[in-house]
N, C-alpha and C positions, 0 to 999 in steps of 0.2 A: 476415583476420577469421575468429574460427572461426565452424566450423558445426552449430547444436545443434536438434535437434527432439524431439518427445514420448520418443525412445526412448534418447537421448543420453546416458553417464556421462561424469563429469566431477568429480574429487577432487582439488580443492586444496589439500587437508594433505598430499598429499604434494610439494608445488612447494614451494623454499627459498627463494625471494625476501622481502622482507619486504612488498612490496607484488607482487599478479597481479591484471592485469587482463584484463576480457572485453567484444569487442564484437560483437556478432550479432542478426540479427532472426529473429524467434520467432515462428511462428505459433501454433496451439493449444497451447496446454503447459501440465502440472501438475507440478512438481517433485517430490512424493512429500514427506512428513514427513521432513525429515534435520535434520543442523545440521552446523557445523564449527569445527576448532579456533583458528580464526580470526574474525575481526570482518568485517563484510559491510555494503558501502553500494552499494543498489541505485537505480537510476532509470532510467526510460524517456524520453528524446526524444521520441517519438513512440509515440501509444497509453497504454493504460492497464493497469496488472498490479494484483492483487490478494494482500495478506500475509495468513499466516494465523500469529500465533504468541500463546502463554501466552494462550487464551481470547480472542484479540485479532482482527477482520477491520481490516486498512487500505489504504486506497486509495490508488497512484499514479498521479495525473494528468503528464501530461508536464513540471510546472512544478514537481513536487513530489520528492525523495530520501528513501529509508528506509536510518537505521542500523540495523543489528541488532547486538546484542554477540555476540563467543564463546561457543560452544558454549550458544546456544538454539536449541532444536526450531522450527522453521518452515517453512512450503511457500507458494511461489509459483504464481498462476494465470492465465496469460492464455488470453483467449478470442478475442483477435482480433491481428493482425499487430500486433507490437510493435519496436520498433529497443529492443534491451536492451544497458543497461550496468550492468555490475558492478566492485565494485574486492572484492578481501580484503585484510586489513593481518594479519601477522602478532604473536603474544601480545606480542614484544616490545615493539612500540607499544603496546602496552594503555595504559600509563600517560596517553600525549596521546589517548586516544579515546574516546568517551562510556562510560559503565558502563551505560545501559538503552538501551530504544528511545526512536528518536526520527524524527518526518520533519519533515523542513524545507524551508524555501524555496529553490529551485537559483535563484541570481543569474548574471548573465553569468558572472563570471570561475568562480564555481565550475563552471557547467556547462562552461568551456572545460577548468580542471584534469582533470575526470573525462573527456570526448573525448580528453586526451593520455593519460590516465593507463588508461584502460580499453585503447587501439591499442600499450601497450610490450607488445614482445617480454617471453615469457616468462624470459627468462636474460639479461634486461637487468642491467650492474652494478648493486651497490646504489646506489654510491659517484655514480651518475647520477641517481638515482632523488632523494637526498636532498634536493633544493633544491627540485622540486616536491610531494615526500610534505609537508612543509614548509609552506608556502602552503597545500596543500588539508585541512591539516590544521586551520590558524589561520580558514579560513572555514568550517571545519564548526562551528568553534566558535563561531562568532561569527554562524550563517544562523539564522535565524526558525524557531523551532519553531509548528506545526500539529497540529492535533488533528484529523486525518483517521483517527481511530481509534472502533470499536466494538467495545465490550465483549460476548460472547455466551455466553447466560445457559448454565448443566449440567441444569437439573432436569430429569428424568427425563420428567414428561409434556410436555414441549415440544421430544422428541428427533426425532418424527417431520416436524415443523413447521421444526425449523432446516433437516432437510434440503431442504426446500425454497426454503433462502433460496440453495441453490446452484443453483436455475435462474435463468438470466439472465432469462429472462420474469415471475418471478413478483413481485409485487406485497405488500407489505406490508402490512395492512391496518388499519383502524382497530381499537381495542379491542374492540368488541361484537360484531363480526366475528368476529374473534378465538378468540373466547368460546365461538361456534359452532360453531367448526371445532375447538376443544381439547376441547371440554366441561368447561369450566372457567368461575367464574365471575370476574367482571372484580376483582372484590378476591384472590382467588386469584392470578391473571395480575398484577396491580400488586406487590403479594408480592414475588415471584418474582423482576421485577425488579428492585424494587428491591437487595433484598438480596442479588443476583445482578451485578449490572451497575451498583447506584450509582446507576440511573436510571431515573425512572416511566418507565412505560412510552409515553407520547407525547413525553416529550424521546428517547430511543431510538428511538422510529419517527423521528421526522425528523432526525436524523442519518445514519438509516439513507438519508433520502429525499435527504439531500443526499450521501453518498458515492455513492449509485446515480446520480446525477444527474451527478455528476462523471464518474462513468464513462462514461453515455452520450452526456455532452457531448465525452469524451475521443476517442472511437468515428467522431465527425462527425457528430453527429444533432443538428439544429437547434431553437433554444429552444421554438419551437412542437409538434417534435415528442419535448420531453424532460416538456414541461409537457400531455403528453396523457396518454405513458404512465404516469406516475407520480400522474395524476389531480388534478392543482390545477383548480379551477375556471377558469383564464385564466392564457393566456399574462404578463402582466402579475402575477399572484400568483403564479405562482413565481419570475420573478424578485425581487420583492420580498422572498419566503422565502430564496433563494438571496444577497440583496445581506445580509439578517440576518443570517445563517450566517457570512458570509465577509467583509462589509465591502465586497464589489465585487461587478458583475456577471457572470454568467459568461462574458460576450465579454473582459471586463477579465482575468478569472481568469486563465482559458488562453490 
């Protein structure tokens, strides 16, 4: 298994195989903006990572896989022990592999392809390779797309305010809050996102409330203390928000 921490390089354009895989657990890590010439399908087992690409945050929960196409800019973030797998597929296969992003639902058998497929040797033939690239190819195509995805807005007065959404403590707050803290006024703020993100800005807050929520359901922190921090009124309202969002509960989710 290798072994990669905060300080780790790691350049898979230059490996020849048409698939390389990787399996290692990860504590704190930021990957730094890069991308490669290659297609990239990441998941977590265990814990939760955060994507950052094209204006894009999304969240993987351990049930969930992110594709990424070749050669997009993106960084990966984890803040807590993660068991990480990765596959890359080289331009070849482009043909059979998604053209945008996408995360989807990991089912048994795909989670068992990607466990084989992330543990081959590097300089494994290809001519071995082919009957499982194969199968995990016909279930990626065919896994449940999710919309664990959040759009975040560029305008200029709301640069000091994003960076805050990268503390893990901080809290989103309702619009007139908001408002307060931009000095902006709330049709200003709606604006912005709209035309920025596609979405008022309290459909946006609670997507945001349910990615956060995934993650620190991801983390092991119990529904009562996911529905404090994130401020629902009662244990019971947020799941209720959460069964909306998702169609299940989140003992069901993960």
């Amino acid at each position: 298994m290798a072994e990669f921490n905060e300080h780790s390089v790691f350049n898979v354009d230059e490996m020849a195989n048409a698939v390389i895989g990787i399996a290692t657990r990860v504590g704190k890590h930021d990957s730094g903006m890069h991308q490669h010439q290659k297609g990239q399908l990441l998941y977590a087992p265990e814990g939760c990572m955060s994507i950052y690409l094209n204006g894009i945050k999304c969240v993987l929960p351990p049930t969930r896989a992110a594709w990424i196409p070749a050669k997009t800019p993106h960084y990966a973030r984890m803040t807590n022990v993660v068991e990480y797998r990765s596959l890359y597929f080289d331009p070849s296969l482009n043909a059979s592999l998604p053209s945008s992003l996408k995360i989807v639902e990991v089912n048994p058998l795909l989670k068992a392809l990607i466990e084989r497929m992330a543990f081959w040797e590097w300089d494994k033939p290809q001519s071995e390779q082919a009957n499982t690239t194969a199968l995990f190819l016909e279930e990626l195509a065919n896994a449940r797309e999710e919309l664990l995805q959040l759009p975040l807005p560029t305008d200029r007065r709301l640069h000091d305010w994003l960076d805050q959404l990268n503390d893990p403590t901080y809290i989103v707050p309702p619009l007139n809050q908001l408002c307060l803290s931009i000095g902006a006024s709330g049709k200003t703020i709606s604006r912005i996102f709209s035309r920025e993100t596609g979405m008022a800005y309290q459909a946006w807050r609670q997507q945001w409330r349910l990615l956060k929520s995934i993650e620190l359901l991801s983390e092991g922190l119990q529904v009562n203390d996911v529905a404090y921090q994130l401020e629902f009124s009662s244990d019971s309202a947020f799941v209720s928000f959460f069964k909306q969002q998702t169609g299940t509960t989140p003992f069901q989710y993960l």
